[in-house]
C-alpha positions as CSV (number, residue, x, y, z in Angstrom):
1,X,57.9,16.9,9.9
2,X,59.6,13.4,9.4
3,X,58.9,12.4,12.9
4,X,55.4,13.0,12.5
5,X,55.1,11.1,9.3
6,X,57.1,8.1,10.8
7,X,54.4,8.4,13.7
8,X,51.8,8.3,11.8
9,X,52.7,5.4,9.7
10,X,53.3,3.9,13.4
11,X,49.2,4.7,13.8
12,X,48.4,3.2,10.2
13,X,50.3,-0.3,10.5
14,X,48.6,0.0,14.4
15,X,45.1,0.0,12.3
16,X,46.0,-2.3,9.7
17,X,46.9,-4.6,12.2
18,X,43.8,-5.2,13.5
19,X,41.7,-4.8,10.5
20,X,38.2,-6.7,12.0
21,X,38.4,-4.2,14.9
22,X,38.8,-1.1,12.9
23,X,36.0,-2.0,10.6
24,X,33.5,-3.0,13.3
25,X,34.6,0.4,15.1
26,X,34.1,2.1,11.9
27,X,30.7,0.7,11.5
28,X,28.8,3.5,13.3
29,X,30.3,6.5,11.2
30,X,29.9,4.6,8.0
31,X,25.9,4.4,9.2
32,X,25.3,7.3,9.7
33,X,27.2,9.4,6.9
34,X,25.3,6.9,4.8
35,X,22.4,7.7,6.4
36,X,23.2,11.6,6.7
37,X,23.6,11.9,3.0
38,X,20.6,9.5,1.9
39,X,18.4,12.3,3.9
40,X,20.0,15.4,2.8
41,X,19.4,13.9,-0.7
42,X,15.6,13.0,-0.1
43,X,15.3,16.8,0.9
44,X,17.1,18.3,-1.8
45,X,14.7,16.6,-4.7
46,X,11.7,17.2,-2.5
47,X,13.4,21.0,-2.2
48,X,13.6,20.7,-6.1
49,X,10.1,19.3,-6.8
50,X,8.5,22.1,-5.1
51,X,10.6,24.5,-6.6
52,X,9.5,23.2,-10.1
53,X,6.3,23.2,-8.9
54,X,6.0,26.6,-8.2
55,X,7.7,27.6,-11.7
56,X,4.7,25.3,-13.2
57,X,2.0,27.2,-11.7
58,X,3.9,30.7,-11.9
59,X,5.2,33.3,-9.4
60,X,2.6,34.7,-7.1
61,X,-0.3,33.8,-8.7
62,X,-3.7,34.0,-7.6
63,X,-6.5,31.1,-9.4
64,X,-10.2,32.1,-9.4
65,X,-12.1,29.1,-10.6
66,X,-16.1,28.9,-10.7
67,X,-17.9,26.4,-8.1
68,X,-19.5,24.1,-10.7
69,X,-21.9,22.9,-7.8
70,X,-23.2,25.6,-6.5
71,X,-26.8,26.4,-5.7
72,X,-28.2,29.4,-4.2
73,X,-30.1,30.5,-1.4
74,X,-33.9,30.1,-2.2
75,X,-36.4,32.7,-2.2
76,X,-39.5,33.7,-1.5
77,X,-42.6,31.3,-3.3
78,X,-44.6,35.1,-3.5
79,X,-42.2,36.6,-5.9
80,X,-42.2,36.3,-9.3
81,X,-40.5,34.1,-11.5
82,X,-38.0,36.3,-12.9
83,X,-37.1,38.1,-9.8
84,X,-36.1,35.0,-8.0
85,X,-33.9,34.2,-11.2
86,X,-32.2,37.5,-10.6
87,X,-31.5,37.0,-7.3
88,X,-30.6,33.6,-7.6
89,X,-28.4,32.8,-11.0
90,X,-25.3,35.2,-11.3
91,X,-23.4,35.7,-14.8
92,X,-20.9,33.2,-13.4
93,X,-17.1,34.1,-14.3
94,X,-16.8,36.2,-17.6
95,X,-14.3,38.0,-19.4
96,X,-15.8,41.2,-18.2
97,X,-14.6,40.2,-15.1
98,X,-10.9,39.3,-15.9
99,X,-10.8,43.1,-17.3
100,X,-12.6,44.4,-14.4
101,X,-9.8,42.9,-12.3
102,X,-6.8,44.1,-14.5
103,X,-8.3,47.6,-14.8
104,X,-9.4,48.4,-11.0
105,X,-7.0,46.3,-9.0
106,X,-3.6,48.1,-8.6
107,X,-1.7,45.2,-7.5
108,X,-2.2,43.3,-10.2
109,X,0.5,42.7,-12.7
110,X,-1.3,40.4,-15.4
111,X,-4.5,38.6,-15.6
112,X,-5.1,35.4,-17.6
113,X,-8.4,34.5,-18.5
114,X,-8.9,30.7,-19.6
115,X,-11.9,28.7,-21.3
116,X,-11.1,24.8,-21.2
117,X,-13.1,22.4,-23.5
118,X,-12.4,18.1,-24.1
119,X,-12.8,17.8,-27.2
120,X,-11.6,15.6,-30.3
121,X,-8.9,16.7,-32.8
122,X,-8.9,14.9,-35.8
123,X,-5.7,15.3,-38.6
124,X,-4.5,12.6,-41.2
125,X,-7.1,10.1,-40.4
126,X,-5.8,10.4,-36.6
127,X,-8.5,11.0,-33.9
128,X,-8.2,11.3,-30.4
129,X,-9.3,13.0,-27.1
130,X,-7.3,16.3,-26.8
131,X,-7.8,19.6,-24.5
132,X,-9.0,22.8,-26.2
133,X,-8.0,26.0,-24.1
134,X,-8.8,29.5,-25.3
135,X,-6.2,31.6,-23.9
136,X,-4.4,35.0,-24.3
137,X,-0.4,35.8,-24.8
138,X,-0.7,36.1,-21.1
139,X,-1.1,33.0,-20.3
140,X,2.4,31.9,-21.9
141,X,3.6,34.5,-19.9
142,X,2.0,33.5,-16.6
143,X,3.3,29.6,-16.7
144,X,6.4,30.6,-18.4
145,X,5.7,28.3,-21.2
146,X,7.9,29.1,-24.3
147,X,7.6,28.3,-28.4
148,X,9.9,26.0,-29.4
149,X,8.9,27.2,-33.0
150,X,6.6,29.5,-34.8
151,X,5.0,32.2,-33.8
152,X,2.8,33.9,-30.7
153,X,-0.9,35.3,-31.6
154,X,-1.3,38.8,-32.3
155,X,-3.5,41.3,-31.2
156,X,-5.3,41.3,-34.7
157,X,-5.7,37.3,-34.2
158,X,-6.6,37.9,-30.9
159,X,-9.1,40.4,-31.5
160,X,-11.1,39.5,-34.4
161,X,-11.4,35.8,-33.5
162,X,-8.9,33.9,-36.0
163,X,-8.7,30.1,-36.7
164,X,-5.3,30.0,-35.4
165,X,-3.3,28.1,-32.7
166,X,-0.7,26.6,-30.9
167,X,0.5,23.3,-29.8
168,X,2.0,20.6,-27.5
169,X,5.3,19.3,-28.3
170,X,3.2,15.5,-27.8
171,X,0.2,16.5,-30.1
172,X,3.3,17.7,-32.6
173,X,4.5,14.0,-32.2
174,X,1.4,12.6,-32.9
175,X,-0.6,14.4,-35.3
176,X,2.5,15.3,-37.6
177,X,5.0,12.6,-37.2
178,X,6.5,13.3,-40.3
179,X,5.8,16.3,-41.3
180,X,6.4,20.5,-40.1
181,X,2.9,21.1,-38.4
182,X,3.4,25.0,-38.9
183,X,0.8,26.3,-41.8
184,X,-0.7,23.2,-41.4
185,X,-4.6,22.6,-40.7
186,X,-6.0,20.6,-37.7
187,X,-9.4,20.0,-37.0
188,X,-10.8,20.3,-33.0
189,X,-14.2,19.5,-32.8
190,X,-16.1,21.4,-35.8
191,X,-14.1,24.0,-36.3
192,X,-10.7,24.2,-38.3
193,X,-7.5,25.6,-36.4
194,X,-4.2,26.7,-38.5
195,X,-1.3,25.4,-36.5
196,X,0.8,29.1,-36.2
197,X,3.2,27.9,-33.1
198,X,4.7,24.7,-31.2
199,X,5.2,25.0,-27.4
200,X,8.8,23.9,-25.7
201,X,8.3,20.6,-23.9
202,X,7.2,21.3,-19.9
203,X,7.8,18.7,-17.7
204,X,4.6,17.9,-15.0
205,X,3.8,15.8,-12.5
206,X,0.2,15.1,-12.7
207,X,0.0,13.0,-9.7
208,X,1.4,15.8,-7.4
209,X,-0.4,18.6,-8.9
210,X,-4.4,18.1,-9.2
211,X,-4.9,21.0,-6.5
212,X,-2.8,23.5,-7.9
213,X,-4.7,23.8,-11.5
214,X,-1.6,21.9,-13.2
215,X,-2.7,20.7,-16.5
216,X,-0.1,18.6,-18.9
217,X,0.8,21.4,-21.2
218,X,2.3,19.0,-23.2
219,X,-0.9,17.4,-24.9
220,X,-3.1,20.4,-25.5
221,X,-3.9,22.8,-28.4
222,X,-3.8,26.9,-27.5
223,X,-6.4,29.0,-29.5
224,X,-6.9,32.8,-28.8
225,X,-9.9,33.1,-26.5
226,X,-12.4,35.2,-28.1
227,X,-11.6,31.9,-31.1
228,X,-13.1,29.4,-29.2
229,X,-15.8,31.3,-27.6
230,X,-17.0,32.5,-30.8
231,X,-16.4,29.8,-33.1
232,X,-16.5,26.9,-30.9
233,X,-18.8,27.1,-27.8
234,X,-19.3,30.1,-25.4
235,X,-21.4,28.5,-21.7
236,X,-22.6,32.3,-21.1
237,X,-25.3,32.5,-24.4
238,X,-27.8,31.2,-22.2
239,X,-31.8,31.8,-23.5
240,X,-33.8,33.4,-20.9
241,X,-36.3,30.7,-20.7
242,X,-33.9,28.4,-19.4
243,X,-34.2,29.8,-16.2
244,X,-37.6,29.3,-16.2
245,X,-40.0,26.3,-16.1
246,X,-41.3,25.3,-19.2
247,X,-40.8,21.6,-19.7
248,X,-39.1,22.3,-23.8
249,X,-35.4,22.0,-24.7
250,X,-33.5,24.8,-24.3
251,X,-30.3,26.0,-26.3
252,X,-27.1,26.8,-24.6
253,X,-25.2,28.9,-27.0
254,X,-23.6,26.7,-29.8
255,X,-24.7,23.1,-30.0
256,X,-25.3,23.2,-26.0
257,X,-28.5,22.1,-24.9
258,X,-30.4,20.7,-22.0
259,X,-33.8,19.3,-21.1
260,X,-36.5,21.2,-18.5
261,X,-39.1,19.1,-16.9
262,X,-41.1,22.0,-15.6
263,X,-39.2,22.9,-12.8
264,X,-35.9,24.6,-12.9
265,X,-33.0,24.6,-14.7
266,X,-30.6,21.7,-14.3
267,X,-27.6,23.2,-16.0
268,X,-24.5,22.7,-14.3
269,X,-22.3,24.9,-15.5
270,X,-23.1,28.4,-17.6
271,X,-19.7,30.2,-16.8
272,X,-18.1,31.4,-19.4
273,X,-14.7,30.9,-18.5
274,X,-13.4,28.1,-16.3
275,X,-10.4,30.1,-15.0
276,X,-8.5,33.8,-14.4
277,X,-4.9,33.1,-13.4
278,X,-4.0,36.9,-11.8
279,X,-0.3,37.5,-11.4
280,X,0.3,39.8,-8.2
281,X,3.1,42.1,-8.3
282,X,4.5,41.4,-4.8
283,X,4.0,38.4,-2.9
284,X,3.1,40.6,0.1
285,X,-0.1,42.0,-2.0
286,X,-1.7,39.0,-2.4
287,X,-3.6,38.8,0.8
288,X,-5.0,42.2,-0.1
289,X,-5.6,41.6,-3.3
290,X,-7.4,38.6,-2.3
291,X,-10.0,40.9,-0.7
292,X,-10.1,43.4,-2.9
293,X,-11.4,40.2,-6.0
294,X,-13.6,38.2,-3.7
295,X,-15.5,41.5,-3.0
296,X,-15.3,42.7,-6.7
297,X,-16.4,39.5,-7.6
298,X,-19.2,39.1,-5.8
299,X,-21.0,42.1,-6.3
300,X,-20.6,41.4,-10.0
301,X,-22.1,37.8,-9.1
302,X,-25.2,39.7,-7.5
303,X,-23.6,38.5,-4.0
304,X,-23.3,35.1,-4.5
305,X,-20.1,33.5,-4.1
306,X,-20.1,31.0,-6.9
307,X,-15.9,30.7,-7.1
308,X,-12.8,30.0,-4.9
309,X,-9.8,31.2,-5.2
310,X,-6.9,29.5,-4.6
311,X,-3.0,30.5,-3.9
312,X,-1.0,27.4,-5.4
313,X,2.4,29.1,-4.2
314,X,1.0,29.7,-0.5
315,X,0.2,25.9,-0.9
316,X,3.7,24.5,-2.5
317,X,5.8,27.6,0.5
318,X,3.5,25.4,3.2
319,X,4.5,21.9,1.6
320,X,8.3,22.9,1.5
321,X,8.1,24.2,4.9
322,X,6.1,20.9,6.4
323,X,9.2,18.6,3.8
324,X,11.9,21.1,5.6
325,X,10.9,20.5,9.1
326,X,10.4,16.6,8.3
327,X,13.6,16.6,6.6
328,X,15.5,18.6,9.4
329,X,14.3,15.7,11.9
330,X,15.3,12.9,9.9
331,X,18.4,14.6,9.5
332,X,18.9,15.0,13.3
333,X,18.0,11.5,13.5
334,X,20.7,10.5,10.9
335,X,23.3,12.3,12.8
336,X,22.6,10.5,16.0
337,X,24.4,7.5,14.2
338,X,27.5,10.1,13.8
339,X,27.6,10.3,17.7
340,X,27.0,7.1,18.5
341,X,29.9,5.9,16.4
342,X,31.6,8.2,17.8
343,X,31.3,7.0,21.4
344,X,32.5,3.5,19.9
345,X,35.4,5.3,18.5
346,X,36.2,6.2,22.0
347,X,35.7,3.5,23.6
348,X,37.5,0.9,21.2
349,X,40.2,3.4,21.5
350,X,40.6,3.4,25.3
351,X,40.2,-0.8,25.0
352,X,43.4,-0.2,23.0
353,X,45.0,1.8,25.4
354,X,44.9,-0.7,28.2
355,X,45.8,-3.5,25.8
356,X,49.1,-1.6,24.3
357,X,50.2,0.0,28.1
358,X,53.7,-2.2,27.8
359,X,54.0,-0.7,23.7
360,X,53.3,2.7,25.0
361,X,55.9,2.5,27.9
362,X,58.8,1.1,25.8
363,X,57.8,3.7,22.5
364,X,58.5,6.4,26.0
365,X,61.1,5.1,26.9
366,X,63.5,4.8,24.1
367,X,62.8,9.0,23.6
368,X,58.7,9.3,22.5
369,X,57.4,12.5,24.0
370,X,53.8,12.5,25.6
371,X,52.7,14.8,22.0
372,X,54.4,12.1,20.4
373,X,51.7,9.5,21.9
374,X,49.0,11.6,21.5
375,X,49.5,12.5,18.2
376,X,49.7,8.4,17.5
377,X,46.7,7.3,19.4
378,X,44.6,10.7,17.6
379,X,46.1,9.8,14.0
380,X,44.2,6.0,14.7
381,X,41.4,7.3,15.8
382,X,41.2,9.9,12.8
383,X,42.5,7.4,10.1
384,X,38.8,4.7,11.3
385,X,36.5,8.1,11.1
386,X,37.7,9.1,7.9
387,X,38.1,5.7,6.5
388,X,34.7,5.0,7.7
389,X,33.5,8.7,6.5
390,X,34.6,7.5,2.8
391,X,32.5,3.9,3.0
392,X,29.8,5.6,4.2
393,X,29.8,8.7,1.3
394,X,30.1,5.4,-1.1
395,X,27.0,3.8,0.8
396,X,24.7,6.9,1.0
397,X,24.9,7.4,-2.6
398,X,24.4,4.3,-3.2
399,X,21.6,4.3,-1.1
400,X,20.2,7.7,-2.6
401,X,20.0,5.7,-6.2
402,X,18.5,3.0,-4.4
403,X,15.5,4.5,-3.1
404,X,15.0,7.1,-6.3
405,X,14.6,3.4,-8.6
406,X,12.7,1.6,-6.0
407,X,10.2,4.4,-4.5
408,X,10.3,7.1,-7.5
409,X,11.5,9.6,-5.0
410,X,13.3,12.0,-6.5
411,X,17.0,12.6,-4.4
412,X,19.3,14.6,-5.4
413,X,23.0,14.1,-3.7
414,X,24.5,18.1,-3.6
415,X,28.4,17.8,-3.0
416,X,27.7,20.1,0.4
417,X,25.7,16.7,1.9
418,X,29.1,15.2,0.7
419,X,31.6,17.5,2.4
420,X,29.8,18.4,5.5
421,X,29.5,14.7,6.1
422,X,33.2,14.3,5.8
423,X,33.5,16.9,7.9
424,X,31.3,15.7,10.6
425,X,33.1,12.1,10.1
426,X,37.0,14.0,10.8
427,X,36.0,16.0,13.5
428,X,34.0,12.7,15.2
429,X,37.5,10.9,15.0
430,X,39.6,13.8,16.4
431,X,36.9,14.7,19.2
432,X,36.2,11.5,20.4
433,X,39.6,10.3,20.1
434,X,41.3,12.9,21.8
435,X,40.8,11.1,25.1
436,X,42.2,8.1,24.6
437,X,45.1,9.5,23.1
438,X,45.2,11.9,26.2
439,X,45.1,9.1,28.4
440,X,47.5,7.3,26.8
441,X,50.3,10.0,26.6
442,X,49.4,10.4,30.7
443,X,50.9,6.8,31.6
444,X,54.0,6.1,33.6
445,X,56.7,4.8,32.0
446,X,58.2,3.0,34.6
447,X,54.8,1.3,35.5
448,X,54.1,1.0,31.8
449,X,57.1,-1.3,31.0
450,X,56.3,-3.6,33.6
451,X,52.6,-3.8,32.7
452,X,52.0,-7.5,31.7
């Protein structure tokens, strides 16, 4: 064992010797670790971001949402008025729907019916813009959103329609600054809402989450459902003559109202809710289930398909997959630096060899076995990977930081990325220099020692 730590100390004062060479040999493993762990980190935070992502808009759920834009097929000019209204106006989404769905449908674990209204909410001489939603327990449940204080509705609440609700950790900070907002009153619109529960703060990236029904939990105010449809606004109590001619104003449930001009109706949206959120057992039912709702759903529409339905976690599995194959390519990319340093490796190394011939034929000849030389020669080339496989760990963290502050992409540097690039670096220096240590340990001595 002391001869081969005398050896390699022989191979360290050998590098330190000719420390310019070394470094610039060194260059292309420090490159590409750096660049190796940089990319491993961009694809662990993307990894992460979908991952949140999918806990945001819940496990295998399924969004039906009402086309607000939607106009039907015309009819006939020979039928009558009220027959073409039939045919042409469906109920639009309704809560009889949401329990048709959770009743017939098998697969179906939960079903969240939503109604969503901007409104203003007005408490201690405070007013501002603030999102109403009428909700059930399961909707908590659905977006795994937890109270942070207080208490969930009951099914008494629920039921009979009480002035209760819960709230955003940010309309807790500014509507009651100073004070506990449980028990406390808060107005929303016209109607008065006693502040029962506080929601746990949710983290959500608005910019990267339009399309899958993400709203900022955060900011809005949570009333039972059958609450805000009764007391506050319900889009389904729509008068009969609205859907005629008439020229006259006509009332849309409470405080709702459009103008006619003698033609038809220009309402643009008369659904009662603005979203089911259905959680699917297994992720394998959902394509079935799928089929089985759009069919329900449109014979209770009167066959018009006046809602899409959308699979957020179908969306965020084909992201991550599209992320994965991008990040397995920069990655391969990366590790073409690894290589290529390690060809200089080689190369530098068998430079050496031809420089040192005389040092390798007098270290033979005064008793240093061909291992010996090898081991030497493959110790030098090891101690510039490794050295160079530190740097570059230093510099792709460095550079993971760099582009997290500059771009706002999230990375993530896992201490795997940091070992397997280690890894790679070591076995780069013992693979590529095992051929100059080879040839090195093959020389004469004889010819060696007269080598000028």
């Amino acid at each position: 064992m002391e001869r081969y730590f005398q050896i390699l100390s022989i191979a360290i004062e050998a590098v330190l010797a000719n420390k310019f060479r070394s470094m610039l040999t060194a260059l292309g493993i420090i490159f590409g670790v750096a660049a190796v762990i940089a990319m491993m980190a961009i694809g662990n935070g993307a990894q992460k971001e979908i991952l949140d992502q999918i806990k945001l808009v819940g496990v295998n759920n399924v969004i039906i949402s009402p086309i607000q834009d939607y106009s039907g097929s015309g009819e006939d000019d020979d039928e009558s008025d009220m027959k073409s209204v039939k045919k042409k106006y469906s109920p639009g989404l309704t809560l009889k729907d949401a329990e048709s769905i959770a009743k017939i449908i098998p697969t179906v674990n939960v079903v969240s019916p939503e109604v969503i209204y901007e409104t203003y909410i007005i408490n201690n001489g405070i007013r501002s813009k603030a999102t109403l939603n009428g909700v059930t327990p399961y909707f908590f449940e659905v977006f795994n959103l937890k109270l942070k204080e207080g208490k969930m509705f009951n099914e008494i609440q629920l039921r009979n329609g009480d002035p209760v609700c819960l709230i955003g950790p940010d309309i807790k900070a500014k509507f009651f600054p100073h004070e506990k907002p449980i028990g406390s009153y808060i107005k929303c619109g016209s109607i008065w809402l006693k502040v029962i529960g506080i929601l746990e703060n949710k983290n959500v990236d608005l910019d990267e989450s339009k399309n899958l029904g993400i709203t900022n939990y955060n900011k809005n105010i949570y009333a039972p459902i059958h609450t805000v449809l009764l007391r506050y606004k319900d889009r389904s109590l729509i008068n009969e003559s609205a859907l005629r001619g008439g020229g006259s104003t006509v009332f849309f449930g409470r405080g709702m109202a459009i103008s006619t001009g003698g033609g038809e109706s220009s309402a643009t949206n008369t659904n009662q809710l603005d979203k089911i959120v259905v959680q699917v057992k297994e992720s394998e039912q959902i394509a079935a289930t799928i089929q089985i709702i759009q069919k329900m759903l449109k014979r209770r529409h009167l066959k018009i398909e006046d809602f899409e339905i959308k699979v957020p976690e179908l969306l965020l599995r084909q992201e991550q997959r599209t992320k994965d194959i991008f990040n397995i390519v920069l990655g391969a990319i990366a590790s073409i630096s690894l290589i290529v340093g390690g060809i200089g490796i080689m190369n530098i190394m068998l430079a050496s060899v031809m420089e040192r011939i005389r040092e390798i034929g007098v270290r033979m000849a005064t008793g240093a076995r061909k291992s010996d030389i090898i081991f030497q020669f493959l110790s030098e080339a090891t101690i510039i990977s490794v050295t160079g496989g530190l740097i570059g760990i230093v510099l792709g963290i460095a550079i993971s930081k760099i582009i997290m502050n500059i771009t706002d992409i999230l990375t993530i540097v896992s201490p795997i990325s940091i070992l397997i690039s280690f890894g790679v670096s070591a076995s780069v220096g013992i693979l590529f220099g095992y051929m100059p240590a080879k040839k090195a340990a093959e020389q004469d001595p004889v010819t060696s020692l007269r080598h000028d």
